[in-house]
Structures are given as C-alpha cells and as structure tokens.
N, C-alpha and C positions, 0 to 999 in steps of 0.2 A: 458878048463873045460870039465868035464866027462859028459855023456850025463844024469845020473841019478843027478847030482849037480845041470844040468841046469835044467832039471823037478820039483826039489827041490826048485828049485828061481823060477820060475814059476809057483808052485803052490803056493809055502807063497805069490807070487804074487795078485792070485787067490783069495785068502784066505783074504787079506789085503781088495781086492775094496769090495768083496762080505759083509765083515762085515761093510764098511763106508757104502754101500748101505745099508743094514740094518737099521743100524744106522740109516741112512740119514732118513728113508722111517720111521721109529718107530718115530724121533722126528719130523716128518710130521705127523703124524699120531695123536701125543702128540699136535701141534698145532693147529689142523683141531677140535680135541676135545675138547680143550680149548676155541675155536673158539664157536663151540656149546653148550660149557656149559652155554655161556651168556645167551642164551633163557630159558636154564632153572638154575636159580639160586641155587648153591651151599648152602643150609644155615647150614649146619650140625658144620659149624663151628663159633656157637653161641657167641657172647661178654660179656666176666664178667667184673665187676669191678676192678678183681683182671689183666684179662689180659691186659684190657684198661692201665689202671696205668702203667704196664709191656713195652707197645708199647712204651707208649710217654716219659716213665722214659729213653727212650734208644736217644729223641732227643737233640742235644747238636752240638754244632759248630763242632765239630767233624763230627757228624753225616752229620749236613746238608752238610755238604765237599764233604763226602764220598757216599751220595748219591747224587751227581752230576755225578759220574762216570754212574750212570746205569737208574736214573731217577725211581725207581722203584716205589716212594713214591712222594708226593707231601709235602715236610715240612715245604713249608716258599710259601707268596703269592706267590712270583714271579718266584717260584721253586728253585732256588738255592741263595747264597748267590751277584751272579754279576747279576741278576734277568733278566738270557736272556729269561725265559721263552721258550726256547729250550728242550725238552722232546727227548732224545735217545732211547725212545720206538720205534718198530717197525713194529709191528702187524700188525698193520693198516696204511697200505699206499695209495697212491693213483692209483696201482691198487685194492684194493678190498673195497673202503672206497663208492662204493655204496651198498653195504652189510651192514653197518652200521644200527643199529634198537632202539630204546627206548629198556633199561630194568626196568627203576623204574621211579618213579616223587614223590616230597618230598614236602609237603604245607608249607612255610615260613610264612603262615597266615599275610603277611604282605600287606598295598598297596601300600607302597613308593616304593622310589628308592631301588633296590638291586645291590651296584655295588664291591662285594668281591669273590674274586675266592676260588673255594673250596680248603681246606687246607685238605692233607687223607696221614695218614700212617697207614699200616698195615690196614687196612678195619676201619679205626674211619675215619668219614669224619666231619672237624668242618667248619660251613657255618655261618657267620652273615646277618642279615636280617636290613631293616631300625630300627632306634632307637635304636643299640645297642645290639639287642635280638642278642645272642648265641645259635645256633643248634649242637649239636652234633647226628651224621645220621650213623646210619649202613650200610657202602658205599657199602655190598654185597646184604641187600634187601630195603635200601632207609626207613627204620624203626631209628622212633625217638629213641633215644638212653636217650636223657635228653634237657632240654632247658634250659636257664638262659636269664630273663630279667632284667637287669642292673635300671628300673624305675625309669628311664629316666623322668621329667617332661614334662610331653607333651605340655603344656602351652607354652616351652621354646624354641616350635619349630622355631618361627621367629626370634632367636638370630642366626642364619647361614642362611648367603645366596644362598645357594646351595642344599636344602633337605634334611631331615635329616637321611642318608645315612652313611652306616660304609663301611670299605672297608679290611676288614677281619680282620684274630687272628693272633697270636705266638704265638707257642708253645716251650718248653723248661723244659726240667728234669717233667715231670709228671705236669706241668702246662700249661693252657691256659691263654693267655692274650690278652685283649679286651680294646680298648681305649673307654669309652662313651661318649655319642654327648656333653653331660655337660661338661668334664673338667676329669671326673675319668679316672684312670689306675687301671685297675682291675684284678688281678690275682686268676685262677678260677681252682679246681683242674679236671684235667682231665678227670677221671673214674666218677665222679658224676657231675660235674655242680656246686659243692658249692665251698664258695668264699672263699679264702686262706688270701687276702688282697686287701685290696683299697688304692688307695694317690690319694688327690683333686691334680691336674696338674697345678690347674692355679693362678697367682701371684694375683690375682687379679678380683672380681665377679662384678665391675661395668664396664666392656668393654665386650662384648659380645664375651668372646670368647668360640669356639666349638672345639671337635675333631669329624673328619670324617675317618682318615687313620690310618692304621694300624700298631701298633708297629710291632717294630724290634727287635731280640735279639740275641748278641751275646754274649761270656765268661761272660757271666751271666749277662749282662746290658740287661735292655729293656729302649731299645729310643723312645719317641712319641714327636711329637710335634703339632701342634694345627692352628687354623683359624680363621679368623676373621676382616682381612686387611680391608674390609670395614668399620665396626663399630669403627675403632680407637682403634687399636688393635697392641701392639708391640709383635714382634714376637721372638721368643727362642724355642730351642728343649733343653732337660730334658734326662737324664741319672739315670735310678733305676736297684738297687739289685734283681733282680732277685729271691732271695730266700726271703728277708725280705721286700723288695718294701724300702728301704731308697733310699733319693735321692745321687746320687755319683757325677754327677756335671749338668750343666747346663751351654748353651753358648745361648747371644742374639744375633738377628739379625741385630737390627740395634739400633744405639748410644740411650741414653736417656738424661736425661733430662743434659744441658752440662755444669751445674754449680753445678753440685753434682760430687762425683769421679767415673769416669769410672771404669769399670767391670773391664777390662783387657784390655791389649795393642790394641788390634783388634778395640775394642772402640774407644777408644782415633782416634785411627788411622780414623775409619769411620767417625768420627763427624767432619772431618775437608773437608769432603765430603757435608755438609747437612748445608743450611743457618739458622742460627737461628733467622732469623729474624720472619722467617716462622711458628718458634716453634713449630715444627714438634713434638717434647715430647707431647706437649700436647693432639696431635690427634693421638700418638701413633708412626705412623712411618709408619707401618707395615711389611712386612717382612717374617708374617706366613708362617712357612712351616709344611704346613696344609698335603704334602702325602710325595714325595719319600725320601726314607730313605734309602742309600745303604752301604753295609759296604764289603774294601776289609781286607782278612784275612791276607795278604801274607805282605800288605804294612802297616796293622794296621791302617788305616784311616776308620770312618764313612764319606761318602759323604752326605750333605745335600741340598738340592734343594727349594729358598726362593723363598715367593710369594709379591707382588705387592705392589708399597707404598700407603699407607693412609695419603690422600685421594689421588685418584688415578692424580689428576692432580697436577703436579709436581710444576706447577706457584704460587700453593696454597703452599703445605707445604715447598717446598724450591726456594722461589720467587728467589732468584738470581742464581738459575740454578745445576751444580753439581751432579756428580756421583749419590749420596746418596746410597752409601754404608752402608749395604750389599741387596741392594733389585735385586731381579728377577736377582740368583747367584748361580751356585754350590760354597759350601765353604767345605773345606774338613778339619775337624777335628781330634784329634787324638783321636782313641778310647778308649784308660784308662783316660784320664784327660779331653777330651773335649775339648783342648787348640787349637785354630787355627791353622792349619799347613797352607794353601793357599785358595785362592778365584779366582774364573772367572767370571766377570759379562757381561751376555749375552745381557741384555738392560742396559745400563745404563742412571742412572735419569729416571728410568720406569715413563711412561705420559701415558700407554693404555694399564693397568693391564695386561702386559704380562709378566706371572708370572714363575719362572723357575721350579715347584712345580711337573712337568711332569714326569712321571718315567723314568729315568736313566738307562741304561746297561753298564756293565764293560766287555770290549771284549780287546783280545789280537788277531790283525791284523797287516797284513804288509801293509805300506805305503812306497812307493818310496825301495821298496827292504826290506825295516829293519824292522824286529818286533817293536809292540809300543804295552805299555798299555794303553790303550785308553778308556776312556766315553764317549757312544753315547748319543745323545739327541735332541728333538725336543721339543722344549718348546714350549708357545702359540705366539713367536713372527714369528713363521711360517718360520728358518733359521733352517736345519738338523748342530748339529753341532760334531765335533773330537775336544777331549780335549784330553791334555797327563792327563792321574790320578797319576799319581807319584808325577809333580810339577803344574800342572792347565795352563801350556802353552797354549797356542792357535794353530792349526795343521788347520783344516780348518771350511768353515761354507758355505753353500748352502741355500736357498731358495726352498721348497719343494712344495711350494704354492708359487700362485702370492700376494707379497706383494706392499706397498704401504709408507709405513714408511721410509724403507731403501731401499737403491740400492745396497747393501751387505756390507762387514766387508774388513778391508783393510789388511795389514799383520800383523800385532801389534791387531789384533783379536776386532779391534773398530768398528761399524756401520759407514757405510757413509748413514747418515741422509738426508733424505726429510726435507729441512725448514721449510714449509707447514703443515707439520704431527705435529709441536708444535705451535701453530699459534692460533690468537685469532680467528680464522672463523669459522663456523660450518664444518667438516671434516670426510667422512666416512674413518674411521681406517681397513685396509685391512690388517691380519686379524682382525676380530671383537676380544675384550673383550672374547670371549667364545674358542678364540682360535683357532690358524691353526690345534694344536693337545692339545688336555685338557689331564685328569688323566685317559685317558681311557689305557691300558697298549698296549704298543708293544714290540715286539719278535724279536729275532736276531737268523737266522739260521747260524750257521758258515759252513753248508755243502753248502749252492746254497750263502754265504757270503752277504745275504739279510738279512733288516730288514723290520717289518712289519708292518706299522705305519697308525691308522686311523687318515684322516686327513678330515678340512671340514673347512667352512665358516658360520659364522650367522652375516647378514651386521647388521654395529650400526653406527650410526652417533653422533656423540661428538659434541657438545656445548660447550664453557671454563663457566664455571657458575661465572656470574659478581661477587655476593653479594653473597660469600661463608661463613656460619655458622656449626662449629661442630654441630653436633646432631639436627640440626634442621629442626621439619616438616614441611617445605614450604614448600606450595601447589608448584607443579608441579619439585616437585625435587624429582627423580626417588628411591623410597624408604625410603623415609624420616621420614616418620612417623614412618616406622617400625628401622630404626638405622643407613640406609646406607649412607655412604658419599662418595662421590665420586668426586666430585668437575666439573660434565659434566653435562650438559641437555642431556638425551642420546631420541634419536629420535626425537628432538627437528625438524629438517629436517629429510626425508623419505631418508632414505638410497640409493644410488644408485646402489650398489654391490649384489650379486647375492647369495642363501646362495649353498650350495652343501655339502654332504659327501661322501667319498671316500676310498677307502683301497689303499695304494701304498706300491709299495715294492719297496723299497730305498736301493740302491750301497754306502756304507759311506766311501770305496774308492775312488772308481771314482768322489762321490755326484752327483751319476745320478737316477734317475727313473729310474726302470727296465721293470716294467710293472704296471696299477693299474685297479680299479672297481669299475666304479661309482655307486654312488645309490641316491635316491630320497630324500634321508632327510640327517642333518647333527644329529651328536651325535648316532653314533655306536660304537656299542663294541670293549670291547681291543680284542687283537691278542694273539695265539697260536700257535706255529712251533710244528714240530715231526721229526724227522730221515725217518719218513714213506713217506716224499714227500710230507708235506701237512702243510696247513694253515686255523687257524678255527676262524671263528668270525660271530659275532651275529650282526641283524641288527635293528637299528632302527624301519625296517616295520616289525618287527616280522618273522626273520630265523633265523636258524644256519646252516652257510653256511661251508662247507670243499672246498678249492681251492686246486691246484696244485701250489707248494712252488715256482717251479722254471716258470713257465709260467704264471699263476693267473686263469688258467680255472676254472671254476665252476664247482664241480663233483659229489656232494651232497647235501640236505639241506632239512632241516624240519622246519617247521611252531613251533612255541614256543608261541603263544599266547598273547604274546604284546611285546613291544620292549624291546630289549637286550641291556644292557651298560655295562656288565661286562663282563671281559676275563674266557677263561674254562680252567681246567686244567687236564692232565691225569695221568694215572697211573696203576699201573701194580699189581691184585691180583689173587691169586689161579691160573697163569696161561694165567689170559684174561686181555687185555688193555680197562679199559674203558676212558671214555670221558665224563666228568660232566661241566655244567654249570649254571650259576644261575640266573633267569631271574626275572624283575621288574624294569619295565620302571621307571624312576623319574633320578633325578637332576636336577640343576640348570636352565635347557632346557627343561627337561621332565618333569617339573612343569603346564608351560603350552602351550605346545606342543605337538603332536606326529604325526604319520607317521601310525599306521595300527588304524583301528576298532577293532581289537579286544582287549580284556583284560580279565586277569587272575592273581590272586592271585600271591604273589612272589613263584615261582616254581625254585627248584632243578633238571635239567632234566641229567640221567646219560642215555651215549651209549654204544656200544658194536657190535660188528658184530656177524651181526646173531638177535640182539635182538628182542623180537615179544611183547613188552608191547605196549597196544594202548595208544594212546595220551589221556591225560584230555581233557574233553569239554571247548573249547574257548566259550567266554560269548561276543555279541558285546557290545560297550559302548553305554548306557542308558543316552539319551541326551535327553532332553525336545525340540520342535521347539523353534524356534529364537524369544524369550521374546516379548507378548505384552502384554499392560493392564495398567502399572504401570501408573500412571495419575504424571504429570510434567510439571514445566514449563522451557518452553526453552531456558528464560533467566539464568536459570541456570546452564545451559552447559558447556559453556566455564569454570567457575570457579570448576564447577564438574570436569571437565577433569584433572585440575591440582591437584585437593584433588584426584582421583583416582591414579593418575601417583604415587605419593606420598606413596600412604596407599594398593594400592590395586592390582599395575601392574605386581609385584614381583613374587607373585603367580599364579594371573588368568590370566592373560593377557591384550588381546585387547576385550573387550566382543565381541561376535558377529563374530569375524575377526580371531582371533586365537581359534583354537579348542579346547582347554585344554587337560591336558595331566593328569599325577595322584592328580592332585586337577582342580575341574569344573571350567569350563569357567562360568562368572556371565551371559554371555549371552543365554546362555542354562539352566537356573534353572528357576521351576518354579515360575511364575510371585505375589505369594504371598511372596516368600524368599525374594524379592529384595522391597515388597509393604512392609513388614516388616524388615527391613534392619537395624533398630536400636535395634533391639532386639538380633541381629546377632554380630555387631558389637560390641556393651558394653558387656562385662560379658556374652559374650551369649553360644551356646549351642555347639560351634566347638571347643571350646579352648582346650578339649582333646585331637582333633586332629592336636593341632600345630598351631592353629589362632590365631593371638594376641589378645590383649585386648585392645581397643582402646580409652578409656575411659582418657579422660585428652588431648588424641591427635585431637581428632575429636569431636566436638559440634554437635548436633543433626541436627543443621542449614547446617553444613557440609554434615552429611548423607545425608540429600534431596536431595543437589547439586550430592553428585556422583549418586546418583538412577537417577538423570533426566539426567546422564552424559551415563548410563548403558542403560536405555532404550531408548535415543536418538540416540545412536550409532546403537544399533539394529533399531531402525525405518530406519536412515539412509541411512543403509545397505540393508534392506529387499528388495527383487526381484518387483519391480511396475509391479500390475496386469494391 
C-alpha cells in the first residue's frame, strides 16, 4: 500500500470515530436534556379532541403487539398482551434512579380503594378511581382532560366483598372501556368521556354479583367477567363486540343446575366432578373470575383464571367430595368462539377460597435445555406454579410461602394434601383466605429471568360451620347479614400464624427464591420491572420504593401518603421516561386495616428524573380516643358479639383492636354515633357511601346488643389506670 492510500484509510479512519463521537456526545446531550426537561414541563404540545381520537383510534392488537417491542406507551393494564409488565425503557436505571423527582400529582377525589394501573399512549393518561369513576389526565401536566362517573349506586356497595374498587380500562379503535362495580360494560369515547354503549353483564340481579377488573380486548372482543363467589354466585366470563357491545359468546365456570341441559361439553364434563346432593346450583357454585384475563395472539387462546367455590366449604356444597370443576383453574379458551380448549386446576375441590383469579404472565423460557411456552402463576394457595399454555400440562409447582395445606404437587401436577386441612376441627389455613399472593400484579423480568411477586400472610382460622343456611343472618356467621356464605366460623379460635408481607423475587426455573423484602404489614402493591435495572412497588406503610432488579437493594423511595395496592406503570414521552402510579389504600384488607397514619385523597403520583414538584400535604387520620360513654348492659355482649360478627366485621373490623383502614373502626367514633346506632343502621345517613341498610335484618333489640358488644370491647381493652 502507497504511503498516501494509507493516510487516506487513516484519516476516513479518523473521520469515522471522530463523527460516532459526535454523535455519541449530541445524543448524550439529547438525553441529559430530556432528562431536564422533566422539571420543567413541556406543555406547548396541548390535547384536542381531534388528536386524542387520533391517538387511541391507532390502538388495536396490532398495536398492542407492536408496542411490546419498545414499550413506549402503556396500552393495556399489564403493558403488553402476555402481561409481564416488563417495560424496555431505559432511562432510568439503577444507577441514576436516585435522581428521580415528583413532576405532577392528580386528585382522584376518591377515599376507597384505588387498585388500577395507569393506562397512557401518546400523553392521554386514562386512570379508574373507586366506583367506576374514569379519569382521563394530561400525562405531560397531570391536567384533567374529562371524567366519566359510571353512577354507580352507592347503596350497592355491600354486594362485593372486597371494596368497591376497579382495576383499570381498554382501550381499543378510539374507545375506552370500563367494567362498573354493578354488572355494566361500558364503552366510552375516548377524546370526550361520552358513552358510546352500555350491556347490563349479568344473567341475573338477585345474586350479588360485582365487577372489579378490568376488561380485555382483542380483534375487537372485550372480555369481562365478574365476582361474587361469596354471595352464591355462578361464575362465566362474556365475550362483546367491540364496536356495537353485542354479545359474541359466553363460557360458564362451573356446571349448573344438572337436570336442565348443559351449556356445552365442558359442563357436562364438570358436573360429574360436583355431588348433587349438595345442590350446589342452588348456592351458585362459584367460580367468578372476578380479574385475570389473558390472551395469547400466536396460539389464539384467552386464558382465564376462576375463583373460589360457593360456599367456600366444599363438605357443604359437594358433601361427597370431588374435583368440582372448573373452581380455583386456568381454563384456556378459544378466542373467536369461547369453546374450551383445556383447564389446569391448581386446587382442587377448593375448601380455603384459594382462588386462581391472580394475574397470570405468559413467558417463553428454557426448561431442562428446550424452549417452553409457559404461564407463570402464584395463585392465593401459596404454590409458584409452570404450566405449558399450549396444552395446560403440568411442568412444575413450588411453594413460595410456607404452607400448611399441602406438602406439594406430585408429578401428574395433584396436591399431596394435609388430611387435617379438610377436617371437622377448628384449623388455621396457611395461607389465609386473603392469600399467599392476592390480585395485587407481579412482573417478570426476562433479563435477571426473575419474577416479582408480592407475597404475605393474614392468619384466619376456619370453623366447618355445623347448621349451614344459604343467605342467612345468623348471628355470628361472618357476614351474614350482609350476603356472605361461606360455610366457616372464621376466627371462631385466635389464629396461631403470624401475618407478614413481603416482595420476593422468584427463579420459575429453578423455583427458588432469589432474594426478598420484608415489610411490616401484609397487602402491598403490585410490581413493576424496567430494562433499567430496577423494581418498583408501593407499600402498604405508605412508599414507593425502586429496588435493584437483580439484587433487591433499596435505592429510592418517597412517602405517597397512605398506603399503596396498585402496580405503576411507565412510559416514554417527548423524550423522558416517566413513572406513574395510583395510590388509595382500600380493599378487602384495606377496609379495615392499615399500616401508616397518614392519609390522602386517591392521588396520581407521576416521576421523572430530575423532577422538582413538591409533594401534597399528607393529612394524619382523624381518630376519636378509644369510645366511652355508651351506657349497656353486659349481659348483652356475648349475643352482641355474634350480631356484630355477622352484620358489621366485614367492614370495621374488631372495635378498639383493629385500627381501620378507609372505612372507621366503630371503636374510634364518637361515642353519640354508636349511643345513636339505630338511626345509622335503618335507612340511615351512610348508605351513599356503601352501607347497607339493615332494616328487615337487624331488630332494634339487635342494635342494643352490638352497641353493648362495641363498647364493651373497648372498656375491655382500655389501658387500667
């Protein structure tokens, strides 16, 4: 080579780094700016109607597909269609994620439960609040955009046992869609808020059923399915048109009534699972699959995930034993007709509402060398489990928490039973009823091959209840008055188990713990992954905490004002990743429980690096001292106790003993509420906010008894001077 040829390659040499460094050094530059632009907010690029429309007319299975490549948008709860909640953002990792700042906070004006992860393409952020309410937020300055109250009767709030909680939207071709707590599917146009269409959901207005979760939709179906397994409630998920809301099919969960003609083969098939002696039809069954809803694109299958049978003690509705299929089941469906393709049932013959209702991820990992498609899952019976999703085999199943029940699954994917755990004795069920992992959501990193699962205990002790009656308010059957059945004395004996919650991050390989993070209360928020190295979840005592993905260290975390039960979600605009999440203590646990003092309005909190917006003022909870005054006699205690248990536990709790959580503990109100307690309880002055009416169930003779049951407890309890 001549010696000017080589100077020639040497300098296009030259030439070559000197522009990558440019480059390099410009789109550093370009990101360090975007970084700062968080603090001060871009609004120049304002929302019409015309563009909203424009945004969400572009979502469509397509869509959702195609933005799993990059994550840029948040379209569906769970982010993508196999719902790992795995965000490929990078921005923000766990070197610079103590930079991390508030840029907006959004008032949900709500007090319940808020357990729905923000749903944002293109800068429309849509949030659901308790009751159904629909926010639509200007994800770049946290500016309402439009609201839609679904009105909801609020009377009706004690027809669900759980709070009257939503757990987000779909969207789809320029529409939003919202399941209400009543039974409606409501399809709402996107750019305004106004309603497009309604369908009542449910077969039937004298079983109490609710919806809480959020539909799903794909090639133009939106699936919901509904709650209610306590009240005697059979369960089905629903298939509608998407453009006109007709219904296109519907599958039950479990047999009905078995001297009429079954549905379809899968019927037939279950009812020979189910004793009729027990005439389980008539209490329903249950079955609701009251939240996950997943669907794969590739295999055309919806997977569904049933919950618990009605009533929960198995001796009652199927005395001679048996499967009772389809309860506490993935069952996977085919997506255009509904038609069962296959089922796995993870409890069978559920006895301790361990319900399979939990959110599902669809991962493609190698086992033993070979690719598998595979559905992870941690249900509430406290066992991590590998399902094949193709045909519903059984691959493996781990214990993620110490249980009590089973001593694990053998290879034909059965539980090997504790005898004991079905037994007429009193028996604390480990996990409790409330689950090893409930509907709080977890994440599957496929980079550190972890998934992110909160897990917890709330001890309960089970009673077999002798003289079991549908629908009936006997005194000291837990809920009764208000609709529950369950067929348990539950705390009948003090629990011996211990309660705890936890974050762990689980190997579904291996089925090993990787690493976890205790904390002081159970009932924390779902999980969040990134590409960035990191794991974000909200806590029960009021944080929002960023981990490191691969280790669990602690690297960040702000105070949110009362406790967290929903997962966040992120997302990538103008440049900058933010990080949103929705806070408002409540459900099932959060009724009357909690873990911090403080409390705050249901709030929107979005992050950002760099961000400088200060926090809202936390407000602490406004408790009265521990109830004296009410004049009683003692002899009325004991039978108080059991009309309370009955009528009043569900909600407030233990007076005096449990602190209450977003509805008062009766032991902290002041002492004229409870000296006037019949004026409360008939037709009285709460029923807008969800109290029943108790009128027909409770005799005023009754009221005395619980008020001498309310204030006895607190004498009880009180510190002797």
């Amino acid at each position: 080579m001549r010696l000017r040829e080589r100077f020639s390659v040497r300098d296009l040499f030259v030439r070559r780094v000197r522009r990558r460094l440019v480059t390099g050094f410009a789109a550093s530059l370009g990101v360090a700016a975007s970084i700062a632009a968080a603090g001060a907010q871009d609004t120049t690029k304002s929302l019409t109607p015309d563009s909203i429309k424009a945004a969400i007319a572009q979502v469509d299975s397509a869509y959702i597909k195609a933005n799993a490549a990059t994550s840029n948008n948040w379209p569906t709860v769970g982010l993508d269609y196999a719902e790992t909640r795995f965000s490929k953002l990078n921005q923000i990792t766990s070197d610079n994620v103590k930079s991390l700042g508030l840029v907006w906070t959004y008032n949900l004006e709500s007090s319940r439960g808020v357990e729905a992860t923000p749903v944002v393409v293109d800068g429309i952020m849509y949030q659901t609040a308790s009751w159904s309410v629909v926010h639509a937020i200007d994800a770049r300055t946290g500016k309402r955009i439009w609201t839609f109250d679904p009105q909801v009767n609020r009377e009706l709030g004690y027809k669900g046992c759980c709070d009257v909680v939503n757990r987000g939207v779909a969207l789809y071709k320029g529409k939003v869609f919202v399941a209400a707590y009543d039974g409606r599917l409501i399809a709402l146009d996107a750019a305004t808020g106004k309603k497009v269409w309604e369908k009542d959901t449910l077969i039937d207005h004298e079983h109490s059923y609710t919806i809480t979760g959020a539909p799903r939709v794909f090639n133009g179906k939106v699936v919901i399915g509904q709650g209610g397994a306590e009240y005697g409630a059979r369960g089905y998920v629903t298939a509608y048109d998407a453009e006109s809301g007709n219904q296109l099919w519907r599958w039950f969960t479990v047999p009905g009534d078995p001297s009429k003609p079954f549905e379809d083969e899968s019927m037939e098939k279950a009812a020979k699972t189910w004793d009729p002696a027990g005439q389980y039809w008539l209490n329903g069954g249950g079955g609701t699959p009251w939240d996950t809803i997943t669907f794969d694109p590739e295999l055309n299958l919806v997977y569904i995930g049933t919950g618990n049978g009605s009533p929960w003690n198995r001796n009652v509705r199927s005395p001679a034993g048996g499967d009772n299929l389809y309860l506490a089941s993935i069952v996977a469906l085919n997506a255009d007709t509904g038609k069962y393709a296959w089922h796995y049932q993870e409890t069978p013959g559920d006895h301790w509402d361990y319900t399979s209702t939990q959110p599902m991820i669809l991962a493609d990992i190698s086992i033993d060398g070979a690719p598998r498609k595979v559905i992870l899952h941690a249900p509430k019976n406290g066992f991590f489990f590998v399902i094949d999703r193709t045909n519903g085999k059984f691959i493996s199943a781990k214990n993620f928490v110490d249980v009590n029940w089973a001593t694990g699954y053998d290879a034909n994917g059965r539980p090997i039973e504790v005898p004991a755990a079905r037994g007429d004795a009193a028996y604390d069920s480990i996990p409790g009823p409330y689950g090893a992992h409930n509907w709080h959501p977890m994440s599957f990193n496929p980079q550190t091959g972890l998934v992110y699962l909160p897990a917890q205990n709330v001890p309960l002790n089970l009673i077999p209840e002798k003289k079991f009656k549908q629908n009936a308010a006997t005194p000291g059957k837990f809920g009764g008055a208000t609709g529950w059945n369950v067929g348990f004395v539950l705390n009948g004996e003090p629990p011996k188990s211990l309660p705890f919650g936890r974050l762990i991050a689980w190997d579904p390989v291996r089925q090993k713990e990787a690493w976890r993070v205790e904390y002081p209360s159970p009932w924390n928020g779902g999980t969040l992954t990134t590409a960035g190295n990191l794991v974000f979840q909200g806590t029960a005592d009021g944080r929002f905490v960023a981990y490191d993905a691969k280790t669990g260290k602690a690297l960040w975390e702000t105070p949110t004002g009362t406790g967290v039960v929903a997962a966040a979600s992120t997302y990538m605009l103008d440049g900058v990743q933010y990080v949103s999440i929705a806070v408002g203590w409540g459900g099932v646990y959060g009724m009357a429980q909690r873990a911090t003092e403080r409390q705050s309005p249901g709030t929107v909190y979005t992050f950002a690096l760099n961000g400088k917006a200060p926090l809202p003022e936390f407000v602490k909870y406004q408790t009265e001292g521990l109830i004296q005054g009410v004049k009683y006699d003692p002899k009325d205690v004991p039978e108080g106790t059991a009309l309370y248990v009955a009528a009043c536990a569900t909600c407030h709790g233990v007076p005096g003993v449990d602190k209450g959580g977003n509805v008062r503990n009766l032991g902290y109100v002041p002492a004229e509420e409870i000296a006037n307690l019949k004026n409360i309880v008939f037709k009285g002055p709460f029923r807008d906010k969800g109290m029943p009416d108790f009128t027909g169930k409770l005799t005023e003779a009754d009221v005395v008894k619980i008020q001498a049951f309310i204030q006895g407890t607190a004498d009880a309890i009180r510190p002797k001077k």
